[in-house]
LOZADREN-845346 format. One line per field, with one value per residue: residue number from 1; residue in one letter; x, y, z of N, C-alpha, C, O in turn. Coordinates in nm, 4 decimals. Last residue first. Example, Ala and Ser with C-alpha at 12.3 -4.5 7.8 and 13.67 -1.06 7.14 Angstrom:
! residues 2
seq 2|1
type s|a
n.xx 1.2850|1.3190
n.yy -0.2250|-0.5690
n.zz 0.7080|0.7800
ca.xx 1.3670|1.2300
ca.yy -0.1060|-0.4500
ca.zz 0.7140|0.7800
c.xx 1.2900|1.3200
c.yy 0.0030|-0.3300
c.zz 0.7870|0.7800
o.xx 1.3409|1.4236
o.yy 0.1138|-0.3319
o.zz 0.8039|0.8465
***
This chain:
! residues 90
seq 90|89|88|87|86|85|84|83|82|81|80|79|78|77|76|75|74|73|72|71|70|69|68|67|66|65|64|63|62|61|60|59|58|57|56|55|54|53|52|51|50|49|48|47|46|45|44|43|42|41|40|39|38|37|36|35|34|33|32|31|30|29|28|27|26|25|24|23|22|21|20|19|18|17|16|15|14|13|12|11|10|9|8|7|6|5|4|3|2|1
type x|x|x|x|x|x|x|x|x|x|x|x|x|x|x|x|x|x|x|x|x|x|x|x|x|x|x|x|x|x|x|x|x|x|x|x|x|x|x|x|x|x|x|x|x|x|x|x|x|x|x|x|x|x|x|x|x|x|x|x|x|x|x|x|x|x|x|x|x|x|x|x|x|x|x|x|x|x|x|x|x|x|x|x|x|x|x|x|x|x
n.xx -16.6092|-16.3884|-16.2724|-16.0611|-16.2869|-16.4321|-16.2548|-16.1961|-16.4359|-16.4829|-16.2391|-16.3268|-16.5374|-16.4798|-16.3523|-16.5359|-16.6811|-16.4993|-16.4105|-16.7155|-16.7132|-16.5023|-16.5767|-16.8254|-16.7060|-16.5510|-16.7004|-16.7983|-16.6274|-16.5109|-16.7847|-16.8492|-16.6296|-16.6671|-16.9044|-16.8033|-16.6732|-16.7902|-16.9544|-16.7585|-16.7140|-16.9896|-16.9905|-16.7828|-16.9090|-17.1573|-17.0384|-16.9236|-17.1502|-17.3368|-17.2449|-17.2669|-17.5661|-17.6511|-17.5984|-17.7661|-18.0046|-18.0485|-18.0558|-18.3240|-18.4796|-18.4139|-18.5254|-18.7798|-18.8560|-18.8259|-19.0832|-19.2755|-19.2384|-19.2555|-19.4941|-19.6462|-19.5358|-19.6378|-19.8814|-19.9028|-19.8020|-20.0184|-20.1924|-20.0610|-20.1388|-20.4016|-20.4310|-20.3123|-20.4843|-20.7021|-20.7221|-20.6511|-20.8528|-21.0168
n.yy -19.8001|-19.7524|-19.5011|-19.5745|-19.7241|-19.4823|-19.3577|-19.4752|-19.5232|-19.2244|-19.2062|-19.3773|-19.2356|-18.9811|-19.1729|-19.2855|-19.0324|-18.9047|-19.1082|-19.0947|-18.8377|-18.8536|-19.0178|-18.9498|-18.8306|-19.0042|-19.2008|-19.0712|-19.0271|-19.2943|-19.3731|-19.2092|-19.2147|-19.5137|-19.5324|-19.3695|-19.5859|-19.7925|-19.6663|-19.6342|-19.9515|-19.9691|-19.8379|-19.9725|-20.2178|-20.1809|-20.0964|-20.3358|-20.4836|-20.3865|-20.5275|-20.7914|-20.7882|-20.7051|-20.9394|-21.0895|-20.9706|-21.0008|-21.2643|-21.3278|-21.1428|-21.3332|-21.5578|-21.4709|-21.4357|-21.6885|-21.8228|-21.7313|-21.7698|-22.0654|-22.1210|-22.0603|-22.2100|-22.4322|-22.3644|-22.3776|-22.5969|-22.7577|-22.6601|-22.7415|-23.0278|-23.0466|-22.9846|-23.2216|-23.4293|-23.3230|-23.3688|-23.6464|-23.7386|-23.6665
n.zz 8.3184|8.3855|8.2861|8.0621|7.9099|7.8627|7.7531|7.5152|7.3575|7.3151|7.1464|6.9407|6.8244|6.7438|6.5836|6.3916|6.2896|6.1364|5.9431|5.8296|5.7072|5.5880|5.3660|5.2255|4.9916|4.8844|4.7898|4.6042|4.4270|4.3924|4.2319|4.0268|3.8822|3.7933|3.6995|3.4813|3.3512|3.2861|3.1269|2.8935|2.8518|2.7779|2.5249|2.3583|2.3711|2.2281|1.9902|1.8929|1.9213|1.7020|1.4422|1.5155|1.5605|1.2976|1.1285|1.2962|1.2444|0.9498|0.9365|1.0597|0.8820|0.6482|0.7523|0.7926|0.5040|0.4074|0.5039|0.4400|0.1658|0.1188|0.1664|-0.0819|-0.2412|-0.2108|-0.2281|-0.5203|-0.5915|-0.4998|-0.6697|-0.9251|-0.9026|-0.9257|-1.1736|-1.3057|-1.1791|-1.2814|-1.5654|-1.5729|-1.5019|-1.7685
ca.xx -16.7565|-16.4163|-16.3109|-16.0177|-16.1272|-16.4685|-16.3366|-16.0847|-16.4156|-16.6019|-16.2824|-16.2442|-16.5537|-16.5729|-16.2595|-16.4093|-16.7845|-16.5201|-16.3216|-16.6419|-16.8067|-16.5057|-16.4896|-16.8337|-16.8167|-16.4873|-16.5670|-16.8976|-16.7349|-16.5102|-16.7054|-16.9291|-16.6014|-16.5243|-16.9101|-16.8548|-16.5831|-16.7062|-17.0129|-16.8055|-16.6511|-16.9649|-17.1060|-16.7589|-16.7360|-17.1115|-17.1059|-16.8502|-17.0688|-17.3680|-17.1944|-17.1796|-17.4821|-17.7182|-17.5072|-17.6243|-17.9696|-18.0137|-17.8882|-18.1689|-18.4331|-18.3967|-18.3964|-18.7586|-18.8754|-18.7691|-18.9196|-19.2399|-19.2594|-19.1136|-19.4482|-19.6912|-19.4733|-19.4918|-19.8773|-19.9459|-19.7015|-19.9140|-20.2226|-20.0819|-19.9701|-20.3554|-20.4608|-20.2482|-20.3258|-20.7433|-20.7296|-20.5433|-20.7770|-21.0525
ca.yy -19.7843|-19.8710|-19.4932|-19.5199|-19.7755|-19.5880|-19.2812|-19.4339|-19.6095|-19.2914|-19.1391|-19.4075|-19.3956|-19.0172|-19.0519|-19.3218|-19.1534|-18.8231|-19.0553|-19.2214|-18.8731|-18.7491|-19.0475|-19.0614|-18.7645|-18.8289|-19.2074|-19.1087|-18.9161|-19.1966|-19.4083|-19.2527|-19.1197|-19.4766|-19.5945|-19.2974|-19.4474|-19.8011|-19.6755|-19.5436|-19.8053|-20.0504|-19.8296|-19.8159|-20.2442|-20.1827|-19.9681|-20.2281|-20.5531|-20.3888|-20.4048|-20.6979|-20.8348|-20.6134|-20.8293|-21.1879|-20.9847|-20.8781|-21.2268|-21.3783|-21.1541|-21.2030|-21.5804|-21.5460|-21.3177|-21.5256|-21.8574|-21.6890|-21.6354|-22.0064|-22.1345|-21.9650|-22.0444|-22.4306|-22.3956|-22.2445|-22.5100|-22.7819|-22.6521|-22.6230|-22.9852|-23.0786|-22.8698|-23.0893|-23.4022|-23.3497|-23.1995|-23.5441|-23.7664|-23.6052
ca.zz 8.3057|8.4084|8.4313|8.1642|7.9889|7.9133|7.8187|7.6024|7.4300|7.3869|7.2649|7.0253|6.9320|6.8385|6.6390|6.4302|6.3956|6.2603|6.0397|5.8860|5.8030|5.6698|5.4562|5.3693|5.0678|4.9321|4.9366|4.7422|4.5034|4.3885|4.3497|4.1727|3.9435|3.8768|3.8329|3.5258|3.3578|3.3838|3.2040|2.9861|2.9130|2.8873|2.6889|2.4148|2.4600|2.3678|2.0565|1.8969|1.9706|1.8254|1.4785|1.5151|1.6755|1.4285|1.1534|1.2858|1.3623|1.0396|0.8814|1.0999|1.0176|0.6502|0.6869|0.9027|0.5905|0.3327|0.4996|0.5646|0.2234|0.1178|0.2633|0.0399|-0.2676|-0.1469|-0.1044|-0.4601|-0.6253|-0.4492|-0.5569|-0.9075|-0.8788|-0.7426|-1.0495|-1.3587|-1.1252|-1.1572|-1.5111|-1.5980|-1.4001|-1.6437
c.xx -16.8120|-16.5337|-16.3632|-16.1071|-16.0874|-16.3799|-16.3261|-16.1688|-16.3034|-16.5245|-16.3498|-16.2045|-16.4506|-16.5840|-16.3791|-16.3284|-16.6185|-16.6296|-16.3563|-16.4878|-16.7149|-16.5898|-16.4577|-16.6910|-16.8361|-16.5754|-16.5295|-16.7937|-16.7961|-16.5173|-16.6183|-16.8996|-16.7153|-16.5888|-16.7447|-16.8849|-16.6765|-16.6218|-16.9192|-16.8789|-16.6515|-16.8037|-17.0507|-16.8592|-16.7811|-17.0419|-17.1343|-16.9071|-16.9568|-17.2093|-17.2299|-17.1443|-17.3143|-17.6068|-17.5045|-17.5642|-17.8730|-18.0003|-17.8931|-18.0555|-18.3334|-18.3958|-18.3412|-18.6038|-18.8044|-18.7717|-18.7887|-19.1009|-19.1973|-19.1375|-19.3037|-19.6000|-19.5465|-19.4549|-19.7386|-19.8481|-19.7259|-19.8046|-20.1110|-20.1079|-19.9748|-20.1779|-20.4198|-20.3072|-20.2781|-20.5982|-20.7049|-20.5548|-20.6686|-20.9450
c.yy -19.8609|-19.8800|-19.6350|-19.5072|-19.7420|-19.7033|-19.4634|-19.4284|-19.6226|-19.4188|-19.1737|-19.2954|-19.4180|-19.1308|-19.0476|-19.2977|-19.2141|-18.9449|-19.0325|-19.2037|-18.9876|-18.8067|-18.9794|-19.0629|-18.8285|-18.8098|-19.0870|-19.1639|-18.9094|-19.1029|-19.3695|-19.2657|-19.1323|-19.3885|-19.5414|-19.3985|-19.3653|-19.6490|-19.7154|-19.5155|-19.6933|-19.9465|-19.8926|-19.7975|-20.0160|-20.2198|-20.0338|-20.1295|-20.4393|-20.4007|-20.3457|-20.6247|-20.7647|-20.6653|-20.7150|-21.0388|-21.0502|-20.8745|-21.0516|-21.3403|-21.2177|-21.1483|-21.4453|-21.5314|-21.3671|-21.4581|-21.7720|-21.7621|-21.6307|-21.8815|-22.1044|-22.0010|-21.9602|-22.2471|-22.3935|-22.2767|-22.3784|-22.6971|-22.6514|-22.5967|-22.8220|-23.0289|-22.8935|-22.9835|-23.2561|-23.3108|-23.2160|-23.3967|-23.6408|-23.6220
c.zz 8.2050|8.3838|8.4939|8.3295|8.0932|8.0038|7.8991|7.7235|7.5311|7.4676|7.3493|7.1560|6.9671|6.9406|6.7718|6.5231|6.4766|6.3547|6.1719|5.9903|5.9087|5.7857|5.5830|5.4244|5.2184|5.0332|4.9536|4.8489|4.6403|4.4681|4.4351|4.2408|4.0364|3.9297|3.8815|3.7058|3.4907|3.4210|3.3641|3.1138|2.9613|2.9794|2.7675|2.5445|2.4810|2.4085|2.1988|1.9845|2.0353|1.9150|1.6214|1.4952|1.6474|1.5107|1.2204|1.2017|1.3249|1.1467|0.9246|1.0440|1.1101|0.8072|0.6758|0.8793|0.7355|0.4599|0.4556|0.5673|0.3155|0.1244|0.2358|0.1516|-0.1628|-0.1858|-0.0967|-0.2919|-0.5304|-0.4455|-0.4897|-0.7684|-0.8616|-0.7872|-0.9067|-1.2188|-1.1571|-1.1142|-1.3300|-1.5696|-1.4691|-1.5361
o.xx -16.9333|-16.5863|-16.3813|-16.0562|-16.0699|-16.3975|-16.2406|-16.1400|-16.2890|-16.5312|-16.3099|-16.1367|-16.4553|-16.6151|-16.3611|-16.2391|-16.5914|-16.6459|-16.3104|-16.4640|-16.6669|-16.5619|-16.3959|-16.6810|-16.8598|-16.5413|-16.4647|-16.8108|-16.8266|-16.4420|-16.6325|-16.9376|-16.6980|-16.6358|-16.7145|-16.8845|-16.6179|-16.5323|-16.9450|-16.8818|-16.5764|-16.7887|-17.0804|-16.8178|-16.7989|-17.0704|-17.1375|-16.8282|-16.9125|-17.1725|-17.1556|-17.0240|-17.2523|-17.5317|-17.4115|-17.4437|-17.9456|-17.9764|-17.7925|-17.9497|-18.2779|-18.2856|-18.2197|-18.5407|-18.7685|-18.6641|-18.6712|-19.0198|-19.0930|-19.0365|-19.2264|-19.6091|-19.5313|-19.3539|-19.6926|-19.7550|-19.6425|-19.7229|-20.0880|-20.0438|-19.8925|-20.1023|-20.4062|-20.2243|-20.2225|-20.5701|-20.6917|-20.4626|-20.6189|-20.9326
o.yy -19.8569|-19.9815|-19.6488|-19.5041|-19.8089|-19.7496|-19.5264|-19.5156|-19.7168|-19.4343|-19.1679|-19.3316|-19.5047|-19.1378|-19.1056|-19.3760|-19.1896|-18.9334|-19.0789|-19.2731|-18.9695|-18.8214|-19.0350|-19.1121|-18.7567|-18.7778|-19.0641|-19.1662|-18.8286|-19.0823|-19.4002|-19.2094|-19.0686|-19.4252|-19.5346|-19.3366|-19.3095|-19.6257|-19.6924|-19.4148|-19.6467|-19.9002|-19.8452|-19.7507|-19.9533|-20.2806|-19.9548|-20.0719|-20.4328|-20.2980|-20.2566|-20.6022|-20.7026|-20.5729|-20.6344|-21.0336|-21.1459|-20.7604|-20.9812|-21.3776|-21.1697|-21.1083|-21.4347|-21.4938|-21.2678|-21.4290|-21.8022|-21.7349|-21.5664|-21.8290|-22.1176|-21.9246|-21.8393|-22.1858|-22.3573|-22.2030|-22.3025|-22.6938|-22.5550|-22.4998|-22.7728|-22.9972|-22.8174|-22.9088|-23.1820|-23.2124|-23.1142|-23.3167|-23.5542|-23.5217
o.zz 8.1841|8.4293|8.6148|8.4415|8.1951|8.1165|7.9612|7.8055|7.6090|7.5895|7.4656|7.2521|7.0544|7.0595|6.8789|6.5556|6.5942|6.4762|6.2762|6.0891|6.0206|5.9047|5.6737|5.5368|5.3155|5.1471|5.0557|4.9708|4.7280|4.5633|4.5534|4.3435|4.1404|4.0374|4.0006|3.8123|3.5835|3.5022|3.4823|3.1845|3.0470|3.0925|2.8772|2.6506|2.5854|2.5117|2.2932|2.0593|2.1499|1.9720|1.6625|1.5087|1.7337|1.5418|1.2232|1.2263|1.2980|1.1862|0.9336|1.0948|1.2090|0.8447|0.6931|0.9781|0.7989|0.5122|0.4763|0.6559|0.3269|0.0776|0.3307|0.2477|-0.1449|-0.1510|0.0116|-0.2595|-0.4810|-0.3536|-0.4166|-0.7277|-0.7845|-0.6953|-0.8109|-1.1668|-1.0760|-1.0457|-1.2620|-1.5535|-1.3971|-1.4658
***
C-alpha cells in the first residue's frame, strides 16, 4: 500500500510541475517577443522621431512667418507711441 501511495504522490508531483512549466513557456515566449519587438521597434522610431522632427521644423517655421509681421507691426507701433511720448513729456 505505501508503494501505491508514493507511485501517485510522484504522479501528483509530475502533474503540478507540467502545470507550472506552462505558464513558464508562455511568460519566456513573451519575453523573447518583446526583446525582438524592441529591435526592430528601435528602427521605425529613429524614422518617427525624424519625421516628426521634420514636421515641428516646418511648424516652426510657419508660425514665425505668420507672427513676425504681426510682431514688427506691435514693434513699430510702440515705438512711435513711445517717440510720441518723449517727445511731448506725456
Amino acid at each position: 500500500m505505501p508503494t501505491a501511495r508514493d507511485i501517485a504522490l510522484i504522479f501528483l508531483s509530475l502533474e503540478a510541475l507540467v502545470m507550472a512549466l506552462v505558464p513558464l513557456a508562455l511568460i519566456s515566449g513573451l519575453a523573447y517577443g518583446v526583446y525582438r519587438l524592441h529591435r526592430v521597434a528601435k528602427v521605425y522610431l529613429r524614422k518617427a522621431q525624424l519625421g516628426m522632427q521634420r514636421v515641428n521644423d516646418v511648424v516652426d517655421s510657419a508660425s514665425r512667418r505668420v507672427t513676425q509681421p504681426l510682431i514688427k507691426s506691435h514693434a513699430s507701433g510702440r515705438r512711435v507711441v513711445m517717440t510720441v511720448k518723449k517727445l511731448t513729456g506725456r
